[in-house]
C-alpha positions in Angstrom: 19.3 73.1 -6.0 21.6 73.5 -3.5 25.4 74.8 -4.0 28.5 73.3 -2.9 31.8 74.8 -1.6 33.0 74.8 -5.1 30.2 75.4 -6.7 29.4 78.1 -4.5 33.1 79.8 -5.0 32.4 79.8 -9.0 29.5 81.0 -9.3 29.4 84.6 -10.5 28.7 87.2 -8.1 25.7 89.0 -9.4 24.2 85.8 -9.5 24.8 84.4 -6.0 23.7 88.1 -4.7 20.2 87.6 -6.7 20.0 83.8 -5.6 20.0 85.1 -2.1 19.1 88.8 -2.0 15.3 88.4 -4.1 14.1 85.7 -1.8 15.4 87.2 1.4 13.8 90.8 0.3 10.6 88.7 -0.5 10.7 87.4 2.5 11.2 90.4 4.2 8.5 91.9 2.3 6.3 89.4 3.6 7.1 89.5 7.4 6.5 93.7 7.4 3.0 92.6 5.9 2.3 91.2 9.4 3.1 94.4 10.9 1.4 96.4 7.6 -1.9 94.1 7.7 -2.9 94.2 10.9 -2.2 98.3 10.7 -4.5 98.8 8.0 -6.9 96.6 9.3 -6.5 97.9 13.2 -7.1 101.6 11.3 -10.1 100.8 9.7 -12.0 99.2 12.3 -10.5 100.8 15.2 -10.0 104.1 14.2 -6.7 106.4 15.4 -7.1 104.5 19.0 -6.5 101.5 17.9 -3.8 102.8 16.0 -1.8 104.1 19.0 -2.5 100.9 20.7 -1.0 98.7 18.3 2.0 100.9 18.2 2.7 100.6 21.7 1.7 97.1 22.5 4.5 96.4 18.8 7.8 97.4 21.2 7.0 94.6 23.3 6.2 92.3 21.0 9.3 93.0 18.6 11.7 92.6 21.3 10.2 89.0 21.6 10.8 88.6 17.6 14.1 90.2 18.1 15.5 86.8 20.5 14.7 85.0 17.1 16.3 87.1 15.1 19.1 87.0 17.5 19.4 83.3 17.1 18.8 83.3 13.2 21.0 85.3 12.6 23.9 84.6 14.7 23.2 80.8 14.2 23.0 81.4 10.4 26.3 83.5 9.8 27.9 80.7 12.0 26.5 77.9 9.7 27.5 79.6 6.3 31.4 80.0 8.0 31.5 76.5 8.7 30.2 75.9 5.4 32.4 77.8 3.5 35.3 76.0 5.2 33.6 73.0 4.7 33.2 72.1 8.1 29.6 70.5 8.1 29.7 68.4 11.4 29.9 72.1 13.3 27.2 73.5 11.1 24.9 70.7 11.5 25.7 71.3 15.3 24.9 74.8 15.0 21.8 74.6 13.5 20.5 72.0 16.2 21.7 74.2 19.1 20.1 77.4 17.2 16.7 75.9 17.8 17.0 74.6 21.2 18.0 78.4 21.7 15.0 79.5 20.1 12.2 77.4 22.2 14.7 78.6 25.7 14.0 82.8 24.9 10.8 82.0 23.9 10.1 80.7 27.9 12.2 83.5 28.5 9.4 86.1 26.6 6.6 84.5 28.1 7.9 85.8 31.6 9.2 88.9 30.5 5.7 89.6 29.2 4.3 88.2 32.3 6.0 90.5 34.7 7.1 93.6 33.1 4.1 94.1 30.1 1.7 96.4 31.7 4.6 98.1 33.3 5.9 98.8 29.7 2.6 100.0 28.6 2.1 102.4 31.3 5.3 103.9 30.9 4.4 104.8 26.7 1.8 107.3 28.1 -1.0 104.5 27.1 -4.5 105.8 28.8 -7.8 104.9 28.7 -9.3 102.9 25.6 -5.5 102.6 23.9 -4.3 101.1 27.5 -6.6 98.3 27.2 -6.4 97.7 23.7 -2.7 97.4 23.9 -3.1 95.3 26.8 -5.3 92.5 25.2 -2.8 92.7 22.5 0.2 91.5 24.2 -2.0 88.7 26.1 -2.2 86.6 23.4 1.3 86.7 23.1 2.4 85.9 26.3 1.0 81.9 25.7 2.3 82.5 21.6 5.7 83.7 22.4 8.0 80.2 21.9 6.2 80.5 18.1 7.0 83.8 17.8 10.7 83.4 18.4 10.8 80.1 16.3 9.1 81.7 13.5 11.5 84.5 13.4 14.7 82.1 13.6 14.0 79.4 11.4 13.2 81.0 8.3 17.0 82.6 8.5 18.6 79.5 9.3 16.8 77.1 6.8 17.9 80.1 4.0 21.9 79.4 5.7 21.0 75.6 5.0 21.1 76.6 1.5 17.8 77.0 0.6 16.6 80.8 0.4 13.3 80.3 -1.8 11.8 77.8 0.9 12.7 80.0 3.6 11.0 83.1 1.8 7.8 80.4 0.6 7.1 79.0 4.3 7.3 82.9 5.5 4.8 83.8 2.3 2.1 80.9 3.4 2.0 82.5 6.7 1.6 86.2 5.9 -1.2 84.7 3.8 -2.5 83.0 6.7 -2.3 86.5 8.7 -4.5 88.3 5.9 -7.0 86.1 6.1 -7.6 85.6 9.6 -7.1 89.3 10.4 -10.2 89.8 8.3 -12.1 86.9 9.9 -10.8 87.7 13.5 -11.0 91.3 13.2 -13.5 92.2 10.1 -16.4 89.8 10.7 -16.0 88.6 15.0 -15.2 92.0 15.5 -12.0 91.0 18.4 -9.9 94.4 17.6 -6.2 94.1 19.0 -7.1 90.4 20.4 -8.1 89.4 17.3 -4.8 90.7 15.2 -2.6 89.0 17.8 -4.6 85.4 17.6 -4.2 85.9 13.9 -0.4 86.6 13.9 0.0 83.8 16.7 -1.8 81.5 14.3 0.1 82.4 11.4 3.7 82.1 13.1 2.3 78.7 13.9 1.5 77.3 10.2 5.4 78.9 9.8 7.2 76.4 11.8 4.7 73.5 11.0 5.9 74.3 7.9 9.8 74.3 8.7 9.8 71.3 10.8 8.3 69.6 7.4 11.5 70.7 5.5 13.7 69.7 8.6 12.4 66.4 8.3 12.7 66.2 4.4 15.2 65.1 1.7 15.5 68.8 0.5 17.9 70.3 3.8 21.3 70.3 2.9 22.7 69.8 6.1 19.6 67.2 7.1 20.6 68.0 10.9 17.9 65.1 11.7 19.9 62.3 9.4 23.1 62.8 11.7 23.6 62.6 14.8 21.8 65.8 17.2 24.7 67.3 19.2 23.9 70.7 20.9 27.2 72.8 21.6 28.0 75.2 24.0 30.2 76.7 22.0 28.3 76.9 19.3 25.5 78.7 21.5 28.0 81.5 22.5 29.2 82.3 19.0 25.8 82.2 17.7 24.2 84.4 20.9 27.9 87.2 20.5 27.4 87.5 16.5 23.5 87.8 16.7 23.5 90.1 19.9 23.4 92.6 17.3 20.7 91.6 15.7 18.5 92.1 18.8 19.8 95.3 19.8 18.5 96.1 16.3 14.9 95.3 17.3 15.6 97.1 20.8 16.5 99.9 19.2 13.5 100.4 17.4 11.3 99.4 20.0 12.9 101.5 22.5 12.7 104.1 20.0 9.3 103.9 18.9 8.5 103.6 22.8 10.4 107.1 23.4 8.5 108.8 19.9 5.1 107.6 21.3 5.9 109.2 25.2 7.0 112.6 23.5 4.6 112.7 20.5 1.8 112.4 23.9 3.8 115.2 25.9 4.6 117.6 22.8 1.7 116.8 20.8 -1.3 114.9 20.8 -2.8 111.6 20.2 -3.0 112.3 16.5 0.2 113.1 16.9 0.7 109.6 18.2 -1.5 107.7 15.5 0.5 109.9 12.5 3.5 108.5 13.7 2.3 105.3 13.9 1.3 105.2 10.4 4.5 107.2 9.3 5.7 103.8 10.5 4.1 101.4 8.6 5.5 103.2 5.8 8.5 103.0 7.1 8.5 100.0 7.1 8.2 99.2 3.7 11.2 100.6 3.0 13.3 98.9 6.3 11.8 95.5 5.2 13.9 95.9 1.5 16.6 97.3 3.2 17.2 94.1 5.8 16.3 92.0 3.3 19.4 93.1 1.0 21.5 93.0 4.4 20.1 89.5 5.2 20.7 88.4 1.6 24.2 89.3 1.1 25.4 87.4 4.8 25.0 84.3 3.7 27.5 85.4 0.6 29.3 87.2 2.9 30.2 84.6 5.8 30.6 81.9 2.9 33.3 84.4 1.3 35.0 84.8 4.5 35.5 81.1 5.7 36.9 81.2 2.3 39.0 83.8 2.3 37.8 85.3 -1.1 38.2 89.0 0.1 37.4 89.9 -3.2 34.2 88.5 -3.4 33.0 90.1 -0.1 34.2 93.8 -1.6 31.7 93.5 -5.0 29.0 91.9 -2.6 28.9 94.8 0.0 28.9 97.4 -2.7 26.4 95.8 -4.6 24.3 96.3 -1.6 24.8 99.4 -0.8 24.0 100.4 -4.3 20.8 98.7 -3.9 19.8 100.0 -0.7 20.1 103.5 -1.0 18.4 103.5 -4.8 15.6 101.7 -2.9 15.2 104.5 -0.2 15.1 107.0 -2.5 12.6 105.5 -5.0 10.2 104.9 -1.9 10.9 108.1 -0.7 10.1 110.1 -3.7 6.8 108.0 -3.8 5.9 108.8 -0.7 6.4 112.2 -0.8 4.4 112.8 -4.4 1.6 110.5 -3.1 1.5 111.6 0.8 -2.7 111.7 0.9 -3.6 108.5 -1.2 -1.4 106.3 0.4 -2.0 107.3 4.3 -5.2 106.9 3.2 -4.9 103.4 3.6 -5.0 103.5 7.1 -7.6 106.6 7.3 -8.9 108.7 5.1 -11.7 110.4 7.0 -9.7 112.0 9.6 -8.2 115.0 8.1 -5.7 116.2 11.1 -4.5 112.9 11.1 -3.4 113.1 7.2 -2.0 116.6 7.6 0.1 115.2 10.5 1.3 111.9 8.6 2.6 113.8 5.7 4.3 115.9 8.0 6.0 112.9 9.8 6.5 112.0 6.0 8.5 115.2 4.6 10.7 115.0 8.4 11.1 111.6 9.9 11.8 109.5 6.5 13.7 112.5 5.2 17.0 109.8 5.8 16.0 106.7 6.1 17.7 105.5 3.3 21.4 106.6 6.0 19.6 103.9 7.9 19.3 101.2 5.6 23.1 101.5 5.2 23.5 101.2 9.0 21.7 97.9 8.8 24.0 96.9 6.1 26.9 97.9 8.1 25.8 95.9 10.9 24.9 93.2 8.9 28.8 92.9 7.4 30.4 92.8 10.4 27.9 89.7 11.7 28.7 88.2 8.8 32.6 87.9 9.2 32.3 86.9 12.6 33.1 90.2 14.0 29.8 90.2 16.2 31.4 92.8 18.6 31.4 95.4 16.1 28.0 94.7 14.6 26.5 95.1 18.3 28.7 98.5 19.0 27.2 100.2 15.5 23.3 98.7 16.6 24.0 100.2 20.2 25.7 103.4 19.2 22.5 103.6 16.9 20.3 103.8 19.6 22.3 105.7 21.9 22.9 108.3 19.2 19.4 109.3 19.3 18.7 110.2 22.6 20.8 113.3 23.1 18.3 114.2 20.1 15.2 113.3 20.9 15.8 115.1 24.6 17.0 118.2 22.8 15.3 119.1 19.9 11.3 118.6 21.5 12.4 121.7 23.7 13.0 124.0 20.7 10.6 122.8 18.1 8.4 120.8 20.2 6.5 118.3 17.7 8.7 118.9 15.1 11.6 118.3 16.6 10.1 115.0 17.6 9.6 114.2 13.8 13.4 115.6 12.9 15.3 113.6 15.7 15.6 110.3 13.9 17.3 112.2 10.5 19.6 114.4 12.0 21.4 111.2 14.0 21.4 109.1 10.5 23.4 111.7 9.5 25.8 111.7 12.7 26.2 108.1 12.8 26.5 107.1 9.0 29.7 109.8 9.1 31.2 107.2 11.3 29.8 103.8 10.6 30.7 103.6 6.5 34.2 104.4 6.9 34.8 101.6 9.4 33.2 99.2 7.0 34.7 100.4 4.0 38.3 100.4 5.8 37.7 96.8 7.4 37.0 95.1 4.2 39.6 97.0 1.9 41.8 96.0 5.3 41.3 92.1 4.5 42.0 92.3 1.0 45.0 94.2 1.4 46.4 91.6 3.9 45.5 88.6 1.9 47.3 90.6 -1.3 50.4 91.1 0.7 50.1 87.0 2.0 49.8 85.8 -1.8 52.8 88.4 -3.2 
C-alpha cells in the first residue's frame, strides 16, 4: 500500500521508521550475504588463499557497486524531496534519469576494470596463487559490471518509489540465487573465485529482471513508464552531488581494506591477511544493520524535509541512533563470547588463523558501533539535500585513517594494524555527532521562530 503526502505526514513516527527501516535492514542483510556466502564458501574450498584473494579482488569490485549506490541513493533522496512537496513530474524525471546513470558508470566500470585491475591487484601485495585467484575474480566482472551497478541502484530507488518490501523481496530472490549457485559453481564444478563471481553476476541479473517487472507493473507509485520518459540534466547533477557520498563510502572501505591487506603482508603475514579478511565478514554483519537503519530512515528523512516537519526528522534521527549503537554492541558482545565457533565458519582447522581472527576481533571491532553512527551521519545530511556535507564526513572518514594506519604499524607492528580503525572512530565521531545534532536542532529552531 502505498502512502500519500498526507497520509505519509500522519502517520505516526515509530511506524513509518518500521515501514521503512525492517525491510531496508532486511535488505541489507541480504546483500552482505553475497559478500558473507561466497566467504564461507571461498574458505572452505579454498582454504586461507582463497580467502586473501577474495579480499583483495572485493575493493575493486565494491567501488563498481559503490557507482550504484551513488545513483540510488542520491537519485532516491531526490525522489522522496520531490515527493514530499508533492512534486511528482520531477520525481518521475528523477527516477528515469537515475537509471540511465546507472547503465553509463556501469560502461564506465567495465573500463576501469579493463585498464587499471591488475594494476590494483598488484599493488595489495597479491603474489602467487592469491594473484591469480583474485584475478579470475574480477574477470567475470568486467563483462557483469552494467548489472552490478543496476542491481545496486534500483533496489534503493524502487524502496523511494514507495515500496520498501519489494525492494528488500527482489534483493532476497537474488541472494537466494547466489547461495545456490555458489554451491553448484564452486561446491560441485569446482571454479573457486571464477565460480563465486559467475554466481554473484548471475544473481545481480535475476535482481533487475526482477525490477524491470515492477517498473512495468501497476504496483510503482510513480509508474515512470505510464508518463512521459524525460531524462534531466539537472536532475543527474543533484542526484550524482547528494550521492557522491555514498560512493566515497564504498571508497573508503575499499581503499581501506586495500591499505589493511598491504600492511597486514608487510607487518604480518598471510594469516595475518586471511584473519582480517574474515574479521571482515563479521564486520559486516554488523555494517549491513547499521546502513540498513541509515538507508531506512532517508526516505523519512528527505520526505520530512520537503515538508518542513523538522520535528519529525529530530525523533527519526534519534530513533536511529538508538538503534544503531544497541545493534553494535549486541553483535559485539556475541562476537567476543563466541570468537572460536563462529570464525569457525570460515575455518576451523587452521588454528593460527583462529588465534589471529579473534585477535582482529577483541581490536579492530572494538568501535565499530562509532562507525555505524558515521554512516548515519552521512546518511542525514544526503537526506536533506545537503550532499556536500555528507561527502566531507565520508572523505574526512577516510582521510582520518591514514595518519593512523602509517603510525601506529611502526610501534606495534600487527597490532597496530588491528587498532588503527578504532582509535580514528573515536577521533572522527567527536566531530561528526555534534554537527548533526546542531544542524537538525538548527532547523527546528528556525522553523519555531518562523511560526511564533
Amino acid at each position: 500500500m502505498h502512502l500519500n503526502q498526507k497520509e505519509f505526514s500522519s502517520s505516526s513516527i515509530s511506524a513509518t521508521f518500521l515501514r521503512y527501516t525492517l525491510p531496508a535492514v532486511a535488505a541489507m542483510i541480504v546483500n552482505g550475504l553475497y559478500q558473507l556466502v561466497d566467504g564461507m564458501f571461498v574458505g572452505y574450498f579454498l582454504g586461507s588463499e582463497g580467502l586473501k584473494a577474495i579480499n583483495i579482488a572485493w575493493p575493486l569490485v565494491g567501488i563498481i557497486a559503490g557507482l550504484g549506490l551513488m545513483v540510488g541513493m542520491g537519485g532516491g533522496s531526490l525522489i522522496s524531496i520531490y515527493r514530499g512537496s508533492d512534486r511528482l513530474i520531477k520525481a518521475r524525471s528523477t527516477f528515469f534519469t537515475a537509471l540511465l546513470l546507472s547503465v553509463a558508470f556501469g560502461g564506465l566500470a567495465s573500463l576501469y576494470l579493463l585498464f587499471f585491475g591488475e594494476y590494483l591487484i598488484d599493488v595489495q601485495g597479491a603474489l602467487g596463487e592469491a594473484k591469480g585467484f583474485a584475478r579470475e575474480y574480477i574477470d567475470v566482472f568486467l563483462f557483469g559490471a552494467v548489472f552490478t551497478v543496476l542491481s545496486s541502484s534500483l533496489p534503493f530507488l524502487i524502496r523511494n518509489d514507495d515500496s520498501p518490501l519489494f525492494a528488500t523481496g527482489m534483493m532476497l530472490v537474488g541472494a537466494l540465487t547466489n547461495i545456490a549457485l555458489d554451491y553448484v559453481f564452486i561446491g560441485i564444478f569446482g571454479w573457486g573465485l571464477e565460480g563465486a563471481a559467475i554466481a554473484t553476476v548471475f544473481a545481480q541479473i535475476t535482481t533487475v529482471f526482477l525490477a524491470c517487472i515492477y517498473l512495468v507493473s501497476p504496483y510503482s507509485y510513480l509508474s515512470i513508464f505510464k508518463h512521459p520518459l524525460k531524462a534531466g540534466w539537472k536532475e543527474a547533477k543533484k542526484s550524482v552531488a547528494l550521492g557522491l557520498s555514498s560512493l566515497t563510502m564504498f571508497m573508503y572501505y575499499g581503499l581501506l581494506v586495500g591499505f589493511h591487506n598491504r600492511l597486514f603482508a608487510d607487518y604480518g603475514s598471510s594469516v595475518s591477511v586471511a584473519a582480517f579478511a574474515i574479521v571482515g565478514y563479521l564486520m559486516t554483519i554488523y555494517y549491513v544493520i547499521a546502513e540498513g537503519v541509515a538507508e531506512g530512515i532517508q526516505p523519512q528523512v528527505s520526505f520530512y524535509h520537503g515538508a518542513k516537519q523538522f520535528d519529525n526528522i529530530l525523533k527519526v534521527v534519534k530513533l536511529g541512533c538508538f538503534v544503531t549503537v544497541a545493534a553494535g554492541i549486541t553483535w559485539l558482545l556475541v562476537l567476543n563470547i563466541f570468537p572460536e565457533p563462529i570464525i569457525g565458519l570460515f575455518n576451523s582447522t587452521n588454528s593460527a588463523l583462529i588465534d589471529e581472527a579473534t585477535l582482529g576481533i577483541r581490536f579492530h571491532l572494538s568501535t565499530m558501533y562509532l562507525d555505524g553512527l558515521i554512516i548515519l551521519a552521512s546518511m542525514y545530511f544526503l537526506s536533506v539535500g545537503k550532499g556536500g556535507v555528507s561527502l566531507c564526513i565520508s572523505a574526512g572518514n577516510i582521510l582520518v585513517q591514514f595518519p593512523f594506519l602509517a603510525l601506529l604499524p611502526t610501534i606495534w607492528g600487527v597490532n597496530g594494524v588491528w587498532l588503527s580503525m578504532p582509535l580514528s572512530n573515536i577521533f572522527i565521531i567527536l566531530i561528526v555527532f555534534p554537527v548533526m545534532w546542531r544542524d537538525i536542532l538548527k532547523q527546528k529552531k528556525s522553523l519555531d521562530q518562523v511560526l511564533v
